[in-house]
N, C-alpha and C positions, 0 to 999 in steps of 0.2 A: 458624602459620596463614598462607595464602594469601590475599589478596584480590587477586579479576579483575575485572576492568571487562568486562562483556558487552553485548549488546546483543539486546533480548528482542523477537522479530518477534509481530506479533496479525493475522489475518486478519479481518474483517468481509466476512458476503456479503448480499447485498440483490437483490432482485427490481423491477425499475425496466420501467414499461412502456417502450416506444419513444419516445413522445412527452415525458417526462420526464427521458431518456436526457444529453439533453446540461446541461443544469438540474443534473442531479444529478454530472458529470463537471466542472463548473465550481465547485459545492461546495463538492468534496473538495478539487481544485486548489489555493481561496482558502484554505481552512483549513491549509494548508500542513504538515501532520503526516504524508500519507503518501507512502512509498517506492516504490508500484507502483501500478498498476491495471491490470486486468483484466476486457475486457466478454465474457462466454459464453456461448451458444447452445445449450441440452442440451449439457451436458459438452463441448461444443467451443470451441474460445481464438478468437473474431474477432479480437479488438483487445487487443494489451498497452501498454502508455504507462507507459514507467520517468519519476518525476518525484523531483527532486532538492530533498533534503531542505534545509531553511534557506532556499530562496528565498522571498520573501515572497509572497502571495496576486497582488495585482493584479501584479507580475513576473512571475510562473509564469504568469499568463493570458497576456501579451504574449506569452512566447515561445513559449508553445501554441497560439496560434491557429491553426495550420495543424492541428493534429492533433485541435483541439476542431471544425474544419469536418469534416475524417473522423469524428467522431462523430457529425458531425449529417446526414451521407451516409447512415451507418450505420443511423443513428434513424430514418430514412425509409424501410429497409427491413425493418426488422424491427416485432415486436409486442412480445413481453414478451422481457428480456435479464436475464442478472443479474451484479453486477459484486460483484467481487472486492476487499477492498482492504486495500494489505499498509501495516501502520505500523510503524514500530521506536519503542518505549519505550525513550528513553535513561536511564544512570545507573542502569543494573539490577546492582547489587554480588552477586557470587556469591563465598561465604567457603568454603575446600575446608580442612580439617584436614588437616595431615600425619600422615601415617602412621607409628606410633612401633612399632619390634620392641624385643621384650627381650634384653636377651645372656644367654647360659648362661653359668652359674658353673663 
């Protein structure tokens, strides 16, 4: 037997009006568990924000602030958005069997 260490990606999507837009982008930020975010517009990408995994909440604010103000540019024009948000659950063990042939006698 084999064991891998993987890393298992989850998407969550939400529907966030405008006005709430940056409230809920500050959030996900503090809570520090996810890998991307993505704010959409019917099926189109306005805003992507890769956010680095392990930094702590009030960190990850500090160094964002430039790009939590473009959301809140963002928030101001739009009405309803909905954002996208990628998390990696660590320590996801995947066990693969070896493959066993028989010999001919």
């Amino acid at each position: 037997m084999v064991n891998k260490e993987k890393v298992k990606v989850t998407f969550e999507e939400m529907k966030v009006r405008g006005n709430q837009l940056v409230d809920k982008v500050k959030e996900v930020i503090e809570e520090g568990s996810a890998r991307r975010l993505l704010i959409k517009k019917d099926k189109r990408t306005l805003l992507e924000i890769p956010l680095s995994v392990g930094v702590g909440g009030a960190t990850a604010a500090i160094f964002l602030l430039p790009t939590l103000a473009a959301v809140g540019a963002l928030a101001a024009l739009v009405s309803d958005v909905d954002i996208i948000i990628e998390r990696e659950e660590e320590n996801v063990t995947v066990v693969e069997a070896e493959e066993v042939t028989e010999k001919e006698d």
